[in-house]
Backbone as numpy.savetxt, mean C-alpha at the origin, in Angstrom:
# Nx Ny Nz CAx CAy CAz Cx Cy Cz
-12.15 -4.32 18.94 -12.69 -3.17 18.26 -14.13 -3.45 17.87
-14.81 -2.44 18.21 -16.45 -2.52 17.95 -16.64 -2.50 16.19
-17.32 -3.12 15.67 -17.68 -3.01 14.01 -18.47 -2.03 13.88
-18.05 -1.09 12.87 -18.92 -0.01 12.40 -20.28 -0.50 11.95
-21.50 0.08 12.41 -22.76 -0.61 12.46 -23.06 -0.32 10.47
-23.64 -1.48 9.96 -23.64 -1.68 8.30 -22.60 -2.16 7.55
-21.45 -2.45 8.00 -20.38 -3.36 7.41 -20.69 -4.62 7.62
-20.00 -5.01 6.50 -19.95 -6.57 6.21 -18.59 -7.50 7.33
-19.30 -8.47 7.52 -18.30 -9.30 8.53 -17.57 -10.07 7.20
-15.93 -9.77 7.27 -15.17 -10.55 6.66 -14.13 -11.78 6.50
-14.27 -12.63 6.30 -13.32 -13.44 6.19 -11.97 -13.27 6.58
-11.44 -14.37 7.32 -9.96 -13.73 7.61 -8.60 -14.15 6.24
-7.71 -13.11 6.16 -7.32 -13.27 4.55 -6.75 -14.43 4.74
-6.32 -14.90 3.64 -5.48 -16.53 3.48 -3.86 -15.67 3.14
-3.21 -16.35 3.97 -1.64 -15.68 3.37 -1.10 -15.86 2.19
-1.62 -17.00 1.90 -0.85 -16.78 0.33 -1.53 -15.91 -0.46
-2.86 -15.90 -0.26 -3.35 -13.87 -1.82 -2.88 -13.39 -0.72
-2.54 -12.65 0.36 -1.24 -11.74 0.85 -0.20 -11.72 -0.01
0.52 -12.62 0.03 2.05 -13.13 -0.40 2.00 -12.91 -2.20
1.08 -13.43 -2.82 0.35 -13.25 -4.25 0.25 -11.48 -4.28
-0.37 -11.01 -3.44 -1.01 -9.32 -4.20 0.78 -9.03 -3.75
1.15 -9.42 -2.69 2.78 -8.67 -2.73 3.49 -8.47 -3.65
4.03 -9.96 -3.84 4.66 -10.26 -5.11 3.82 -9.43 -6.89
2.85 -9.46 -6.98 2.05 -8.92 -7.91 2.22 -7.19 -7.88
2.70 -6.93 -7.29 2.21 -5.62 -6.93 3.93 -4.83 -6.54
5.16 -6.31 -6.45 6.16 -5.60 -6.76 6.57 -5.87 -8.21
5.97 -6.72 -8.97 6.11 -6.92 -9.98 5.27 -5.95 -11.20
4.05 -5.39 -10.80 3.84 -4.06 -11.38 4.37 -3.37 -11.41
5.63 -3.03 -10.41 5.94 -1.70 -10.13 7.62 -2.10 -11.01
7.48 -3.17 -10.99 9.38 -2.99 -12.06 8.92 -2.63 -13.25
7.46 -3.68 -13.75 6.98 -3.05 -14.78 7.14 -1.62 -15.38
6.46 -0.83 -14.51 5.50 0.45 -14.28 7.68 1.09 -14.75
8.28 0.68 -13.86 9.78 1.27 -13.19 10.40 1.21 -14.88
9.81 0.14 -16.04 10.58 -0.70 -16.87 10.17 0.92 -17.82
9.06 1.69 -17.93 8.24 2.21 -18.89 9.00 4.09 -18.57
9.80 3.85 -17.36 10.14 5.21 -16.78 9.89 6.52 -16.93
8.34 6.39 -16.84 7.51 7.23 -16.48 7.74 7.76 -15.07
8.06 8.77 -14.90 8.00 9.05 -13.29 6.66 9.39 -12.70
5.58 9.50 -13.51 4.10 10.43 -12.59 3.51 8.94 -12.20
3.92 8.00 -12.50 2.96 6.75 -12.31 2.79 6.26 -11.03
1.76 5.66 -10.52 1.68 5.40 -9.05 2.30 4.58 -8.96
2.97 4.40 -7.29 3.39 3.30 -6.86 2.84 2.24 -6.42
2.52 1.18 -6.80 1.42 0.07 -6.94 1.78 -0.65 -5.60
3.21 -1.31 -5.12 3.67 -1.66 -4.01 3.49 -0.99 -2.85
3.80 0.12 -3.15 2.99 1.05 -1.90 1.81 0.90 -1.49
0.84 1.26 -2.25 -0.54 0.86 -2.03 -1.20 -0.69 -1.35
-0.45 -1.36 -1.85 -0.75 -3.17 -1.63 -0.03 -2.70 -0.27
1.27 -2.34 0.05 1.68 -2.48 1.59 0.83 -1.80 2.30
0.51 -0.71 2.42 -0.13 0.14 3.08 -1.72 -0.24 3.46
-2.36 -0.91 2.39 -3.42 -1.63 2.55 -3.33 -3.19 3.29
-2.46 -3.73 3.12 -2.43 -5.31 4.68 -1.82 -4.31 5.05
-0.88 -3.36 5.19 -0.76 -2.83 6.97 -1.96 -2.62 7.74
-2.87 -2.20 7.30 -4.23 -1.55 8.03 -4.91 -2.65 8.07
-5.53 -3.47 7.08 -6.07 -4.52 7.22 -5.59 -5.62 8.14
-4.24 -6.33 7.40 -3.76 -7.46 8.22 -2.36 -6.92 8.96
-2.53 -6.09 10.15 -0.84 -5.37 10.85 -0.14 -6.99 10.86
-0.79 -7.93 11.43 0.05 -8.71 12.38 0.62 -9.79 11.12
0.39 -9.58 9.97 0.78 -10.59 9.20 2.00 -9.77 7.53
2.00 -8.34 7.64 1.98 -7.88 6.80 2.82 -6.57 7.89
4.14 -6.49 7.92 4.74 -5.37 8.58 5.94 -4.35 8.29
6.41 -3.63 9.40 7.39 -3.09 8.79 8.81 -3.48 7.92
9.13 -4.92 8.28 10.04 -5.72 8.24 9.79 -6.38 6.60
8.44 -6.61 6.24 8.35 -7.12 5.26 8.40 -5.88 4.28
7.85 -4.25 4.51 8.22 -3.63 3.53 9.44 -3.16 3.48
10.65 -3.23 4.33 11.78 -2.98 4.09 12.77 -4.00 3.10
12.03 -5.29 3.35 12.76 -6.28 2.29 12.05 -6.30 0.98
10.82 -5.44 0.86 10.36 -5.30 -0.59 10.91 -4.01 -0.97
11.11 -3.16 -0.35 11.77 -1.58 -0.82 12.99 -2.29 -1.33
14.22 -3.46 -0.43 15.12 -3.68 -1.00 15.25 -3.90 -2.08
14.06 -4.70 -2.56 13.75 -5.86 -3.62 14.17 -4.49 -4.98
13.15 -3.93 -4.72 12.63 -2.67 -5.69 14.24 -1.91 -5.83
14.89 -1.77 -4.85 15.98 -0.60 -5.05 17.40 -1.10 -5.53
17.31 -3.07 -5.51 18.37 -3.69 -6.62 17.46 -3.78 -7.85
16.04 -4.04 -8.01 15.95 -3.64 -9.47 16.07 -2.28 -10.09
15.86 -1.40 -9.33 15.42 0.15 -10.25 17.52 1.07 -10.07
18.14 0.06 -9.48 19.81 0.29 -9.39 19.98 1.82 -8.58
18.89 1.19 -7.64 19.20 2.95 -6.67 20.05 2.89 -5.67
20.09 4.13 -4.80 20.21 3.88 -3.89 19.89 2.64 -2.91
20.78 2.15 -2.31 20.54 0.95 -1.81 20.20 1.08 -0.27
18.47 1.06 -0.24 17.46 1.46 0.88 16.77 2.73 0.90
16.93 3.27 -0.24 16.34 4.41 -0.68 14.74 4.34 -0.84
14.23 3.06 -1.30 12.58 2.58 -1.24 12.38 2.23 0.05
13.35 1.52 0.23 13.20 0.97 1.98 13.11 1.42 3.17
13.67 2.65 3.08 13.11 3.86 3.90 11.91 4.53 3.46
11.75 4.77 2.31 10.49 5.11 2.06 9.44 3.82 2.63
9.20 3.07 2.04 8.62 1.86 2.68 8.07 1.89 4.03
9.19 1.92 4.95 9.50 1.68 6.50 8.76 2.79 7.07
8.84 4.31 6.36 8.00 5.15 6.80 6.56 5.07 6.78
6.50 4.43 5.65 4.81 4.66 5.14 4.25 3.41 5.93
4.91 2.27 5.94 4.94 1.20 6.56 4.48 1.29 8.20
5.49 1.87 8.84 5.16 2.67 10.31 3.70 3.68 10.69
3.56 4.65 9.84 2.38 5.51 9.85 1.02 4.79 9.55
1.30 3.96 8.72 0.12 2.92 8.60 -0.52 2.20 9.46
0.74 1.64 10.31 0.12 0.62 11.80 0.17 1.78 12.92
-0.34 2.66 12.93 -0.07 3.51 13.63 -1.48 4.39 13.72
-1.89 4.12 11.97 -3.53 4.83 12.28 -4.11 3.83 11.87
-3.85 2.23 11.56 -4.93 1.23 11.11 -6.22 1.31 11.69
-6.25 1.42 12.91 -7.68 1.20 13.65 -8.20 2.57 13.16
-7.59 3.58 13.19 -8.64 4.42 12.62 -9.38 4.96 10.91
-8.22 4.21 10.44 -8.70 3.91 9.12 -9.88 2.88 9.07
-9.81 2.10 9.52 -10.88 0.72 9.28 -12.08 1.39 9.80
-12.82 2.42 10.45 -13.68 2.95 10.80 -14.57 3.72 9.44
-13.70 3.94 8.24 -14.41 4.88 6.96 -14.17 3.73 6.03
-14.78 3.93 5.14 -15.06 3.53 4.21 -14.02 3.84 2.87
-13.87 2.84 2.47 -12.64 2.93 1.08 -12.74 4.50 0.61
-13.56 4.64 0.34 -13.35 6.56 -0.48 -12.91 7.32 0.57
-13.50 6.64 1.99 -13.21 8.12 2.85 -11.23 8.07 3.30
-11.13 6.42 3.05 -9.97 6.11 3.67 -9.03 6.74 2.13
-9.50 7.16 1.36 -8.11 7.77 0.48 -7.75 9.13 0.79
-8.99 9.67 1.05 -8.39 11.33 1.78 -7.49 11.23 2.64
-7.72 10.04 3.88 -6.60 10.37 4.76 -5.49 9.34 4.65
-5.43 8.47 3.61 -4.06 8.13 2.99 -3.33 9.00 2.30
-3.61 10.27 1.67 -3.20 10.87 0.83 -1.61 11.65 1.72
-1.75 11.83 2.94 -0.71 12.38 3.47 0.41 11.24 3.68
0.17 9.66 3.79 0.89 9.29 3.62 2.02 9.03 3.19
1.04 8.79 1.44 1.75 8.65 0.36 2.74 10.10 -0.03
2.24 11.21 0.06 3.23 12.21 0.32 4.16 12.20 0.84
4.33 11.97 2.56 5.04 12.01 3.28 6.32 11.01 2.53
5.66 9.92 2.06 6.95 8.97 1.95 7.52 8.87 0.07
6.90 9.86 -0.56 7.26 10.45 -1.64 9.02 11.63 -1.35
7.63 12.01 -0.27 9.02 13.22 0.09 10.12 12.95 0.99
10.49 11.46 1.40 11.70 11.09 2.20 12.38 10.58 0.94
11.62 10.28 -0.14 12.12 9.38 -1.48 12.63 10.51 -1.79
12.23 11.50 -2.15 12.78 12.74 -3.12 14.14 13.23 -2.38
13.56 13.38 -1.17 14.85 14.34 0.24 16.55 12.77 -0.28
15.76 12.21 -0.13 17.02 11.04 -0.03 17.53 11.07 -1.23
16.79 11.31 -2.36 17.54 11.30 -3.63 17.88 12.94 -4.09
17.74 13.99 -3.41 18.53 15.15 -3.43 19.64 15.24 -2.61
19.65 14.64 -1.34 20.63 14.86 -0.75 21.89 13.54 -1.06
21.71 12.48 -1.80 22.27 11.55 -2.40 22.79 11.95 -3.60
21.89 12.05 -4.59 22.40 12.10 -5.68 22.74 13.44 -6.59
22.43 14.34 -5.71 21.72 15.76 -6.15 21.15 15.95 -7.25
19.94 15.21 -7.11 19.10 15.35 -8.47 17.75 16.18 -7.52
16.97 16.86 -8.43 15.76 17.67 -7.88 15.22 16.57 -9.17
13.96 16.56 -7.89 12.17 15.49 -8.65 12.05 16.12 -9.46
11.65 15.53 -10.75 10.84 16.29 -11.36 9.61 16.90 -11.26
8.61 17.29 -11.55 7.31 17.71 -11.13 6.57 17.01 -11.45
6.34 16.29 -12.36 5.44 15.27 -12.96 5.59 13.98 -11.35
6.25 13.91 -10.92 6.33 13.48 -9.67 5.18 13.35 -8.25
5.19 14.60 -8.50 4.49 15.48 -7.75 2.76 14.74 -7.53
2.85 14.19 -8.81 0.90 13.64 -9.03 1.12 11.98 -8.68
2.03 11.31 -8.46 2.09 9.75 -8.20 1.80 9.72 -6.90
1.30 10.53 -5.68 0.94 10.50 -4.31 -0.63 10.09 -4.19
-1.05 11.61 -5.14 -1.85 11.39 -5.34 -2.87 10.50 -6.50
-2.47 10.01 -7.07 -2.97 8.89 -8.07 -2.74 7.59 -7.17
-1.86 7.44 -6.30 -2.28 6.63 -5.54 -3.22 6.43 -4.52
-3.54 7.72 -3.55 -4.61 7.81 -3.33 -5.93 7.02 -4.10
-5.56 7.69 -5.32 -6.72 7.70 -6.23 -7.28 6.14 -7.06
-6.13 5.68 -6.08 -6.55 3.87 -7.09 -7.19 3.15 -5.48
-6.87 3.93 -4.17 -6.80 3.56 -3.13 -8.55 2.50 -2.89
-9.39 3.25 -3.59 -10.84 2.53 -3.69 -10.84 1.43 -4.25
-10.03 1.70 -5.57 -10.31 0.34 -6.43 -9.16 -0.79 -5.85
-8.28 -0.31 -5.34 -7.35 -1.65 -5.38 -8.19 -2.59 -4.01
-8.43 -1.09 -2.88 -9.11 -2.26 -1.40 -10.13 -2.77 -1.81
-10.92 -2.20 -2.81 -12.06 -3.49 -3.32 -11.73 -5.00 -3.83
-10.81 -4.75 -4.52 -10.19 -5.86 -5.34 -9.64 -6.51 -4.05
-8.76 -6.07 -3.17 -7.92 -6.90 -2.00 -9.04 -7.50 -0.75
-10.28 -7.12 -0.90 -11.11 -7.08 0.03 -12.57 -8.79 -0.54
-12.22 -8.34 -1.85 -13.06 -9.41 -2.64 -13.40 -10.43 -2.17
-12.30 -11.55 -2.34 -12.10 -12.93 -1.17 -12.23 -12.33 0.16
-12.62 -11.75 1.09 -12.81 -12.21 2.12 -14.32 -11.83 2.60
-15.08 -11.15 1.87 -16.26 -10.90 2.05 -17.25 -12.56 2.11
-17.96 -11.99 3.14 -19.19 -13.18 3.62 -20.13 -13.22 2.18
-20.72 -14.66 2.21 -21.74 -14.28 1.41 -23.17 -13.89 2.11
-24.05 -13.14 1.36 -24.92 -12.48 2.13 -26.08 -13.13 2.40
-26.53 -13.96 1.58 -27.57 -14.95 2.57 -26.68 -16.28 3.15
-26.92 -16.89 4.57 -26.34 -18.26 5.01 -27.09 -18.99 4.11
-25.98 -20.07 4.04 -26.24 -21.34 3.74 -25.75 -22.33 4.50
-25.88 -23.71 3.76 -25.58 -25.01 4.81 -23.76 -24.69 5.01
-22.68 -24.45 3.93 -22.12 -24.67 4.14 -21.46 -23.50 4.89
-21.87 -22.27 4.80 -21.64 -20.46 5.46 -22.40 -20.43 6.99
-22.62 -20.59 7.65 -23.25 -20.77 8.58 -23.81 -19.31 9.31
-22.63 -18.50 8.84 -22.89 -17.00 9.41 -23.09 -16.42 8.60
């Protein structure tokens, strides 16, 4: 893939801050799950969806189905009810990575935003036709608030791997 001309050449990630923002980021979300708020973003989502696009080959569908699990024996759901959600958002992700990596963090939340919908609304469909409960509406805004952290979190996940900008002896590039 050709580099968009004015981006920074980055570092390739280290797996363990992979494995670290994972774990961190399912551990926000039992948090977030502990406070049962329903409008709150899904923090795990975001961290998957971001190494899907960034790192596909290290960070996949397989790994968000065993974190949806993770999430759906703590929150006592349906059992694969995140994990399908997951697996969807998970799939659509490696599916437009290359064309996400072409915009820029702000531009890349507009067109995450259908994502996070999409796999809101297999969460909701699965828990109406499961449990017959209807979402609440306050619901309705955790798609988009994830979107909406979508800038700040890829900055933060992007941090460590940025070049520094003048070489030195030990940076060579």
């Amino acid at each position: 893939m050709i580099m968009p001309a004015g981006r920074q050449l980055l570092l390739p990630a280290n797996p363990r801050f992979i494995a670290f923002t994972l774990i961190l980021g399912l551990l926000l979300n039992m948090l977030l799950g502990l406070a049962g708020w329903n409008w709150l973003p899904d923090v795990l989502a975001i961290v998957v969806v971001f190494w899907n696009v960034y790192q596909p080959r290290r960070v996949g569908v397989v790994l968000a189905f065993v974190l949806g699990l993770a999430l759906d024996v703590h929150e006592s759901a349906l059992l694969g009810q995140n994990a399908l959600s997951y697996v969807v958002l998970s799939s659509i992700a490696l599916a437009v990575q290359r064309r996400l990596q072409w915009f820029p963090l702000r531009e890349q939340a507009l067109q995450i935003v259908p994502l996070f919908v999409l796999a809101a609304l297999v969460e909701w469909v699965t828990r109406l036709v499961v449990q017959d409960a209807w979402p609440h509406w306050s619901q309705l805004l955790a798609p988009f608030m994830q979107a909406a952290l979508w800038p700040l979190v890829g900055a933060l996940l992007l941090a460590p791997q940025r070049r520094a900008f003048a070489p030195d002896n030990i940076r060579p590039l």
